[in-house]
C-alpha angles and dihedrals in degrees: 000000000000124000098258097054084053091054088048100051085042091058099034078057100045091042079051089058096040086050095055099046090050089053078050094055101047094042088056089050099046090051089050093048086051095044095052089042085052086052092044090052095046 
């Protein structure tokens, strides 16, 4: 394993976290937005 092989499976992890807290973010969002619209409705 060279150096270089080690840097990219490092990234592709770290851009796969990041990924998925960003998924987490904007799911949180889009609930809240729903959840204020719903209040809104009724």
């Amino acid at each position: 394993m060279t150096s270089v092989e080690y840097k990219s499976a490092r990234r592709a992890r770290i851009r796969v976290i990041l990924i998925d807290i960003a998924v987490g973010v904007v799911s949180n969002l889009l609930v809240t937005a729903l959840a204020s619209v719903a209040s809104l409705l009724f």
